[in-house]
C-alpha positions as CSV (number, residue, x, y, z in Angstrom):
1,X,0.0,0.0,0.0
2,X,3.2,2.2,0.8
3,X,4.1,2.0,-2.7
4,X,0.7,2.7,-4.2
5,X,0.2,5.7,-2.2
6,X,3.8,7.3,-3.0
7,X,3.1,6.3,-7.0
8,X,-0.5,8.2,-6.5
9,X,1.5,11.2,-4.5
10,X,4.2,11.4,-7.2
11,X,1.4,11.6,-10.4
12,X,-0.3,14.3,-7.9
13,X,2.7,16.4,-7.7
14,X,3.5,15.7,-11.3
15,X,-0.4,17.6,-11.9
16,X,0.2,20.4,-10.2
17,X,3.2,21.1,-12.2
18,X,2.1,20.6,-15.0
19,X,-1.1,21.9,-14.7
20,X,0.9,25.3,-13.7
21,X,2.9,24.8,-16.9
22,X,0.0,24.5,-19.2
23,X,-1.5,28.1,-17.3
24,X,2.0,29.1,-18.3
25,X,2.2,28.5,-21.5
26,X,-1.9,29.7,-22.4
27,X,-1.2,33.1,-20.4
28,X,2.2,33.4,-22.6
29,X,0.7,33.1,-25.8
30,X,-2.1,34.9,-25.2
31,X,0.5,37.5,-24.4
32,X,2.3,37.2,-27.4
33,X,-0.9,37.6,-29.6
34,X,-2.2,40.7,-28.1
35,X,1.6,42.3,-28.7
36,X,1.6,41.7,-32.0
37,X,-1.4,43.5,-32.4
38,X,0.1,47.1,-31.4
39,X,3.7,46.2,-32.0
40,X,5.0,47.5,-35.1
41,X,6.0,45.3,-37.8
42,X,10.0,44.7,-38.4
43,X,11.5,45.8,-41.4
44,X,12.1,44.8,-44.2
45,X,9.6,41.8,-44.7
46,X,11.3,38.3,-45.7
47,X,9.4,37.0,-49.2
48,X,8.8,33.4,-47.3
49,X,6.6,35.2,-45.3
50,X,3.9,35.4,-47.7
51,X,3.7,31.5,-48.0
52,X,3.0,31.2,-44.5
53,X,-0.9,32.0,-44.3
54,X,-1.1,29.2,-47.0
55,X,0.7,26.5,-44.9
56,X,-1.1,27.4,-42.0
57,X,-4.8,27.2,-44.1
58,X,-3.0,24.0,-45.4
59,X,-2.2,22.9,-41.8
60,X,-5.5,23.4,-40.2
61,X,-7.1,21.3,-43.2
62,X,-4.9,18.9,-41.8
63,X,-5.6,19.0,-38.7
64,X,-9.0,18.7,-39.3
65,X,-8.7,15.3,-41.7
66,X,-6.6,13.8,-38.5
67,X,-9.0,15.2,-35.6
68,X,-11.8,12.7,-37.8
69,X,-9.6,10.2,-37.8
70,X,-8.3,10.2,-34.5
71,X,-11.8,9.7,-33.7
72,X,-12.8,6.3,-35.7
73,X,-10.0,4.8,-34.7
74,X,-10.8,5.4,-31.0
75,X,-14.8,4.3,-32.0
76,X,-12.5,1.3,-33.3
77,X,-10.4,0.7,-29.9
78,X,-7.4,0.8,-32.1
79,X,-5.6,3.1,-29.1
80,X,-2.3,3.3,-30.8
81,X,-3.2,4.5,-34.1
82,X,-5.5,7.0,-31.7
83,X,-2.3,8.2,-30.3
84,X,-0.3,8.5,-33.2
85,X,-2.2,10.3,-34.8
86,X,-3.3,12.8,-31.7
87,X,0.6,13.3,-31.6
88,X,0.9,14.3,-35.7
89,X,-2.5,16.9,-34.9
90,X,-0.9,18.2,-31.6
91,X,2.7,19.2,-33.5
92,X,1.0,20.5,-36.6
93,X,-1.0,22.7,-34.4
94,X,2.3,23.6,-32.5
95,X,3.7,24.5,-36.3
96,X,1.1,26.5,-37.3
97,X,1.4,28.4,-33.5
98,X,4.9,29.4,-34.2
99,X,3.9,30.1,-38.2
100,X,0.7,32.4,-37.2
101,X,3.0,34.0,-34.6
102,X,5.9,34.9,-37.2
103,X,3.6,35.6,-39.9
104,X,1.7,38.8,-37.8
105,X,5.3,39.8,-36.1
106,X,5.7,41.2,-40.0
107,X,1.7,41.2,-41.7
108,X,-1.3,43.3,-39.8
109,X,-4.8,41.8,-40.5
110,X,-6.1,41.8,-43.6
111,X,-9.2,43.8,-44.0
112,X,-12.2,41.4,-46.0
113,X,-13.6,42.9,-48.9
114,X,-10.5,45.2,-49.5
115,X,-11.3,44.1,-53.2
116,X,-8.1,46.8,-54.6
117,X,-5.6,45.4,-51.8
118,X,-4.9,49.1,-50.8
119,X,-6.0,48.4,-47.1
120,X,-8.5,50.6,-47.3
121,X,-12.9,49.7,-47.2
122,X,-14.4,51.8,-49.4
123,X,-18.1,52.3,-50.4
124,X,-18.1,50.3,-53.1
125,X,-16.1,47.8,-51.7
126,X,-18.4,47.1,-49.0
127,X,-21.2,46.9,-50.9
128,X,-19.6,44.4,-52.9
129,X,-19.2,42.1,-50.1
130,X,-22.5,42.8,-48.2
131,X,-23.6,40.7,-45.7
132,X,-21.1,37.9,-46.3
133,X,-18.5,40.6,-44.2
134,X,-20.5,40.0,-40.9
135,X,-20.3,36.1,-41.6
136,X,-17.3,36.3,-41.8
137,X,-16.8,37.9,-38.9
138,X,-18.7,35.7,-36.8
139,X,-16.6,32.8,-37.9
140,X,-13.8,34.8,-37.1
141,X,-14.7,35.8,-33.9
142,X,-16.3,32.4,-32.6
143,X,-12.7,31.0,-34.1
144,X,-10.5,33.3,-32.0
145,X,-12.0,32.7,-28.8
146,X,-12.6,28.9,-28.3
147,X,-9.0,28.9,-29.9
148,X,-8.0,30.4,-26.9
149,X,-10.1,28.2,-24.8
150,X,-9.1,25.3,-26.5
151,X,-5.2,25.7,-26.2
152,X,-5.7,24.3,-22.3
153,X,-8.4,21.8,-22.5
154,X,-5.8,19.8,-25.3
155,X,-2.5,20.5,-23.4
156,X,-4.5,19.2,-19.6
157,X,-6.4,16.2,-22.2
158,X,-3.1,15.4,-23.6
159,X,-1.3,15.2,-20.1
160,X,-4.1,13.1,-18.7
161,X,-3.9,10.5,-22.0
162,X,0.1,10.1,-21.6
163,X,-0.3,9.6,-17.9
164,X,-3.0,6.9,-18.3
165,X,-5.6,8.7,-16.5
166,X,-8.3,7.5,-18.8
167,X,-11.4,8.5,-17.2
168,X,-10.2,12.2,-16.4
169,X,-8.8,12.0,-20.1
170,X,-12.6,11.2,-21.1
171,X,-14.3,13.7,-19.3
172,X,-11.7,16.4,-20.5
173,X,-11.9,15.2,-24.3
174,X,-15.9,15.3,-24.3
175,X,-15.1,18.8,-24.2
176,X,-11.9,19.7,-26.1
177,X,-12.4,17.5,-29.2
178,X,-15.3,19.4,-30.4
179,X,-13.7,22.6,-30.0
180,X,-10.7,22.0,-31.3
181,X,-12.3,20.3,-34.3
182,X,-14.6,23.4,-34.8
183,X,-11.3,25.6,-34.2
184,X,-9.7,23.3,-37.2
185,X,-12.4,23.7,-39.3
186,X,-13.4,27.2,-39.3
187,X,-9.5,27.8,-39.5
188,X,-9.7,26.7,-43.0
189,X,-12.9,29.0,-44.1
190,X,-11.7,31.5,-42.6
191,X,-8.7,31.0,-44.4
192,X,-10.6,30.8,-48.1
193,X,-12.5,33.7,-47.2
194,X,-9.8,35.8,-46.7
195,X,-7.3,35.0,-48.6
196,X,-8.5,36.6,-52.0
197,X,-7.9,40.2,-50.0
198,X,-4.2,39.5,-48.8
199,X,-2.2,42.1,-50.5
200,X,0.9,40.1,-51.3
């Protein structure tokens, strides 16, 4: 019994750490994203640059293909093939962190509908567009947030699934799989709506 309840202190202490490290790293990007908002851009801008909002449209498609997958195979019980392919999502979705974050250091948001690529909405322009701008919009916005909301529930499911804790992994995953698929998917329209406005 001495060794059970050392082995169950251990994997408590092991929590709390990492459950600190995972508030860590959310408050840290969260951080990082709202400086590159008001941070001015460096100069001058590299040309790979530009490819980068098309890997990460790419990446999110991804990301989406394996989140469906991920989940037959666990419908399946096939629990390694589950895990292998939960570890290909979670460091494509640590690739596109570090791409999104280098890609607004140097490019500001582009503005939808800014048909002429001058950065500025005209009349005309936003007639043009209509009502798809406020779709838009709320895709965008509902995106952003539970991206922010996810980022935790996947780092604590993630921890619970490596440490065999199956049922808190469960209870966790009922939550964050949904989200982070929605996240996945809406990454990619949003990407295809926007992306006939970049300027470069």
């Amino acid at each position: 019994m001495t060794g059970v309840s050392q082995s169950l202190e251990i994997m408590t202490l092991n929590d709390k750490f990492f459950l600190r490290l995972i508030w860590g790293v959310t408050a840290f990007v969260l951080v990082v994203v709202i400086v590159l908002k008001v941070v001015p851009p460096p100069q001058p801008t590299p040309s790979f640059i530009y490819l980068f909002p098309h890997i990460i449209g790419g990446i999110n498609a991804a990301c989406s293909v394996l989140l469906i997958l991920s989940l037959i195979f666990i419908k399946r019980k096939n629990i390694q093939a589950h895990k292998i392919t939960n570890i290909i999502t979670f460091i494509l979705s640590a690739i596109f962190l570090v791409f999104y974050i280098v890609f607004h250091l140097y490019e500001k948001d582009t503005k939808f509908g800014d048909i002429d690529h001058n950065g500025i909405l005209s009349q005309v322009e936003l007639a043009a567009v209509g009502g798809t701008r406020y779709i838009y919009f709320i895709i965008l916005a509902t995106h952003i947030l539970l991206a922010i909301i996810v980022l935790p529930l996947i780092l604590i499911s993630f921890l619970r699934g490596f440490s065999m804790q199956i049922e808190r992994h469960k209870k966790i995953v009922r939550w964050a799989y949904p989200v982070w698929l929605y996240v996945a998917v809406t990454g990619v329209i949003v990407y295809l709506m926007i992306s006939p406005y970049y300027n470069f």
